[in-house]
Backbone bond lengths (Angstrom), bond angles and torsions (degrees), N, CA, C in turn:
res aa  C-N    CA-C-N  psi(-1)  N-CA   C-N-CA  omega(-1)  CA-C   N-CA-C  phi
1 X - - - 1.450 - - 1.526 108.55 -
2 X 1.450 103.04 108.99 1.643 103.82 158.07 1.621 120.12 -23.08
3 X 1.214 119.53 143.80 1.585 118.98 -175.48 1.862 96.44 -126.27
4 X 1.185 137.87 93.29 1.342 135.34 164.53 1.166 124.92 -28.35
5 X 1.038 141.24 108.46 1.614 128.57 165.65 1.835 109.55 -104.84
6 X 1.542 111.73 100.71 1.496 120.05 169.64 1.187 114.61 -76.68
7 X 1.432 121.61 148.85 1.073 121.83 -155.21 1.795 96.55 -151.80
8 X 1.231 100.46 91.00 1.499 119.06 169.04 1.618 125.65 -102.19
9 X 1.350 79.58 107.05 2.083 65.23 -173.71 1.605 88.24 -120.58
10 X 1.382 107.14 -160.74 1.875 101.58 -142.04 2.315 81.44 -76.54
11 X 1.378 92.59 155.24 1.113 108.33 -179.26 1.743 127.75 99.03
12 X 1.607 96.63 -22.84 1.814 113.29 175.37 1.583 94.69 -58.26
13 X 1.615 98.70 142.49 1.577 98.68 171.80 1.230 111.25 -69.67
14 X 1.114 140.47 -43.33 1.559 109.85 175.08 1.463 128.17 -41.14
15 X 1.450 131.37 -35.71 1.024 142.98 168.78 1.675 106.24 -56.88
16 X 1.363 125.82 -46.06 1.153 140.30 -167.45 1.595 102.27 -75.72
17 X 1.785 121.78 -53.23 1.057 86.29 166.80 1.623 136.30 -89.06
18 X 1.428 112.90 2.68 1.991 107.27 167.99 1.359 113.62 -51.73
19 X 1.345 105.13 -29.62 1.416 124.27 169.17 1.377 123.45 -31.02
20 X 1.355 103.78 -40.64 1.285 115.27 -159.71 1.630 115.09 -124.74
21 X 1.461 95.44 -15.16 1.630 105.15 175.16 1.589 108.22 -116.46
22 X 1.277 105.53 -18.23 1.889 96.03 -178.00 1.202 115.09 -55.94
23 X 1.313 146.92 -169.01 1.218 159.45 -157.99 1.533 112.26 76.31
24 X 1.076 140.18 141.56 1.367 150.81 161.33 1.397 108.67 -5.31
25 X 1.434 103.74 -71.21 1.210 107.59 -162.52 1.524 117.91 -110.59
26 X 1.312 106.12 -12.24 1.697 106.25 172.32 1.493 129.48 -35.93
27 X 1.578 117.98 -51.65 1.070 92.01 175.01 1.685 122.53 -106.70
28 X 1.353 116.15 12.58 1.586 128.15 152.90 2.061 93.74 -57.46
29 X 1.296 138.72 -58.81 1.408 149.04 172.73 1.442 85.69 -31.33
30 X 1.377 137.15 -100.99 1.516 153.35 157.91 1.291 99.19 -0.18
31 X 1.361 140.73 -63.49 1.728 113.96 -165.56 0.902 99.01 -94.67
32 X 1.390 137.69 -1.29 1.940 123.43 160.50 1.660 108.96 -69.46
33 X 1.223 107.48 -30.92 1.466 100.42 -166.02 1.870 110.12 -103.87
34 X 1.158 107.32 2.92 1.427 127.82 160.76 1.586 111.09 -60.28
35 X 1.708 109.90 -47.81 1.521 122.68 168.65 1.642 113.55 -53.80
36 X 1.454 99.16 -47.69 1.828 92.23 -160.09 1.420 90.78 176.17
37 X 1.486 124.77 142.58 1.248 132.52 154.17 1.649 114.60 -49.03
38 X 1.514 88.92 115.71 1.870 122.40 170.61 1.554 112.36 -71.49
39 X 1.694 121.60 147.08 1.447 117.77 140.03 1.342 94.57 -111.56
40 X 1.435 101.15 167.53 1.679 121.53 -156.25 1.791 98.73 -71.61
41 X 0.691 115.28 -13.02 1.825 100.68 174.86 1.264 94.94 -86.92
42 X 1.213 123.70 -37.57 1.631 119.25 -149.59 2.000 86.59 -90.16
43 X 1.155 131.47 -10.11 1.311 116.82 157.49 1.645 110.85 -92.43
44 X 0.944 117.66 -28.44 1.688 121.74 177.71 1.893 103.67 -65.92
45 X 1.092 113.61 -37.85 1.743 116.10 159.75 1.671 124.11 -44.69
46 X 1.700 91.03 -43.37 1.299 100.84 -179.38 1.469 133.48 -108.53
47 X 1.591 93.91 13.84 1.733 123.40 159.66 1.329 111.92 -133.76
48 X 1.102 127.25 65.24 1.503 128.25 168.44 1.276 119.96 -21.27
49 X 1.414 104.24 -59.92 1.734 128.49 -155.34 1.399 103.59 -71.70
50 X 1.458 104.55 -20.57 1.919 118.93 -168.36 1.559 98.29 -77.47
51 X 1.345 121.15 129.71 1.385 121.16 -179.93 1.749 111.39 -83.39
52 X 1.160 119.53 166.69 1.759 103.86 -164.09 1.450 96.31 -82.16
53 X 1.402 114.47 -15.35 1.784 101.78 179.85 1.510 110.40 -87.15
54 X 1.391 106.37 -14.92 1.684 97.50 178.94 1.372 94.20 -68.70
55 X 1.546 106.52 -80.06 1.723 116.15 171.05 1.401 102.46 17.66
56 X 1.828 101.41 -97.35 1.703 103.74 -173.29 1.200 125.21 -48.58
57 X 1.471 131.10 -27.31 1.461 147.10 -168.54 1.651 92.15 -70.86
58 X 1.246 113.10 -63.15 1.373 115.92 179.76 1.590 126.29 -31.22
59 X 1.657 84.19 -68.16 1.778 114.73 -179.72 1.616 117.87 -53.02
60 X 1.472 114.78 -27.39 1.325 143.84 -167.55 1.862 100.17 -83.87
61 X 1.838 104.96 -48.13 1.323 88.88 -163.00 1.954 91.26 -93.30
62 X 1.070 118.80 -39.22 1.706 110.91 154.69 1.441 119.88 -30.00
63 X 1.140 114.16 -19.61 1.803 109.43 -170.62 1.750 101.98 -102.15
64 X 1.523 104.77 -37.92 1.266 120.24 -173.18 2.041 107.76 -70.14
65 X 1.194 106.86 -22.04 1.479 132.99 -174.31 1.449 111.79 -86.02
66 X 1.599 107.68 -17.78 1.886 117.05 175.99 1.738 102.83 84.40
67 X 2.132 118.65 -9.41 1.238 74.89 172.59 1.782 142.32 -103.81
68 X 1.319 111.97 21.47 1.108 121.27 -166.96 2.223 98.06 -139.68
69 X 1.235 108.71 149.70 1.794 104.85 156.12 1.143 103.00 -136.71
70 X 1.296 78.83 158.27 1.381 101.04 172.15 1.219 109.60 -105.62
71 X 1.881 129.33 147.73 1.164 159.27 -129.90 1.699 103.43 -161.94
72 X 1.488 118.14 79.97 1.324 128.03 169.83 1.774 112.47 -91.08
73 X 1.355 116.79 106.63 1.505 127.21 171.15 1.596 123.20 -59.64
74 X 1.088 125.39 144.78 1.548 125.65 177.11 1.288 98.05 -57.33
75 X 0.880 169.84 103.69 1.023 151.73 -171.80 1.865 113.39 -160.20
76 X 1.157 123.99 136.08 1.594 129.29 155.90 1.212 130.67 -82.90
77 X 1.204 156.72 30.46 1.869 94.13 76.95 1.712 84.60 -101.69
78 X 1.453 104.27 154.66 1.353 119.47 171.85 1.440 136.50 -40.09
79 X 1.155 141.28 141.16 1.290 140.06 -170.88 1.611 114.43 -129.77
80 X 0.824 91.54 109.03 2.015 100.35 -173.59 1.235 108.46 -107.84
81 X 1.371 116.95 128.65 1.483 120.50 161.35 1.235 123.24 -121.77
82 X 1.406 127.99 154.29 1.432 132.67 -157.93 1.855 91.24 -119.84
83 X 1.447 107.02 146.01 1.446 87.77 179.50 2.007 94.52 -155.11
84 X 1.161 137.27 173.45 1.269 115.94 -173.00 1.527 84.93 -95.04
85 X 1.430 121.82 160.19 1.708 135.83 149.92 1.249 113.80 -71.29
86 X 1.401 127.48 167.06 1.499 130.00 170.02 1.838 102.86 -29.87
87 X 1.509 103.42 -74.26 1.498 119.81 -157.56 1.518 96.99 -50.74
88 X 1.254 113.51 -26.13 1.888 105.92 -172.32 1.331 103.31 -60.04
89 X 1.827 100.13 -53.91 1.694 99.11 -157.35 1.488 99.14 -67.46
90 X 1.194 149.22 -15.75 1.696 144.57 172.46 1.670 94.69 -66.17
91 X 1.564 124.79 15.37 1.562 107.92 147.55 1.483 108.91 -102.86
92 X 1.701 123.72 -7.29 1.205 93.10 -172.93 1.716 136.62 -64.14
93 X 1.237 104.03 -17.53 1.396 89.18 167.76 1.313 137.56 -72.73
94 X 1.547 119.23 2.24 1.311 144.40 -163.73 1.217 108.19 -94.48
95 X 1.520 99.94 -62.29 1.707 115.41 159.68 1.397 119.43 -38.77
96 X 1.500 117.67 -63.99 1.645 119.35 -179.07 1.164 102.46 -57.66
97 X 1.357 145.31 -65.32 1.206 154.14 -174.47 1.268 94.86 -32.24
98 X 1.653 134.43 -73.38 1.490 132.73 172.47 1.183 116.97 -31.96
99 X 1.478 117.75 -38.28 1.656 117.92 177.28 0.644 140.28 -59.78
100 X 1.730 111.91 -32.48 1.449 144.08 179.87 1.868 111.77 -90.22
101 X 0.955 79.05 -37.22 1.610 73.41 165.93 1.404 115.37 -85.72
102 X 1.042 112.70 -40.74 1.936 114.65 -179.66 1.320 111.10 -57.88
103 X 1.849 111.96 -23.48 1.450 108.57 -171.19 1.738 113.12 -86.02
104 X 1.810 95.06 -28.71 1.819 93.08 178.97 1.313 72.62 -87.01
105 X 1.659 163.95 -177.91 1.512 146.33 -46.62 1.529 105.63 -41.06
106 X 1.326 115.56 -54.68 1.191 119.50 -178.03 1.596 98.74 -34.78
107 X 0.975 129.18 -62.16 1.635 127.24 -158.50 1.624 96.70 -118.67
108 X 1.077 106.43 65.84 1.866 114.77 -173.08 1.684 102.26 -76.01
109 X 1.732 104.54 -31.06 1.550 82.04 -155.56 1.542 92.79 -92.36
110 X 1.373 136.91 -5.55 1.252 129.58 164.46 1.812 126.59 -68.82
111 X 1.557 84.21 -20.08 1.693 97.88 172.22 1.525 111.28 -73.84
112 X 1.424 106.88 -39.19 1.868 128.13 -173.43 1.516 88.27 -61.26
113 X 1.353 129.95 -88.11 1.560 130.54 150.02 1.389 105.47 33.27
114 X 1.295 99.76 -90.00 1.350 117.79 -151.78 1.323 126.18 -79.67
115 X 1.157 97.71 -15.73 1.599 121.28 175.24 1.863 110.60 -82.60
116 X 1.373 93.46 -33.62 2.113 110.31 -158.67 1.401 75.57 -72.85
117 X 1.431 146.14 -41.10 1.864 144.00 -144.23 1.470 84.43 -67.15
């Protein structure tokens, strides 16, 4: 069996995109808004653990990155929505792919299982 040797040194897109999705919560941010445009409580509901300054810190450098905007209403009291841009949603397959793999680790030894038959 062939053995691959990849070879990323600074500038390989993989490097380029962690770049853009690493952080804790960046791309957990990314598969909420893959569903449907979020306002920031209604993603802070669905990241508990996420503190509200990471949250914005996150959302801020995601926005600053082209892949998500934000959408502030005239409004009293204000209404902001976060939503992905074109360039965001060209992660969703990256994202699902993460899902799918995060979900068999999640259940690794039923995958081990199933594979050992």
């Amino acid at each position: 069996m062939k053995r691959h040797i990849y070879n990323c040194q600074a500038g390989c897109p993989v490097e380029s995109t962690l770049q853009i999705i690493s952080g804790k919560w960046k791309s957990v941010i990314i598969y909420h808004l893959l569903e449907s445009t979020q306002r920031f409580n209604g993603l802070q509901k669905q990241m508990p653990d996420c503190s509200r300054r990471m949250l914005s810190l996150q959302l801020h450098e995601l926005q600053a990155d082209g892949v998500i905007q934000k959408k502030v209403y005239p409004e009293v009291p204000p209404k902001t929505e976060y939503s992905l841009t074109s360039f965001g949603e060209t992660l969703k397959p990256v994202i699902l792919a993460m899902a799918s793999w995060g979900d068999m680790y999640n259940h690794r030894q039923e995958y081990v299982d199933d594979n050992v038959k």
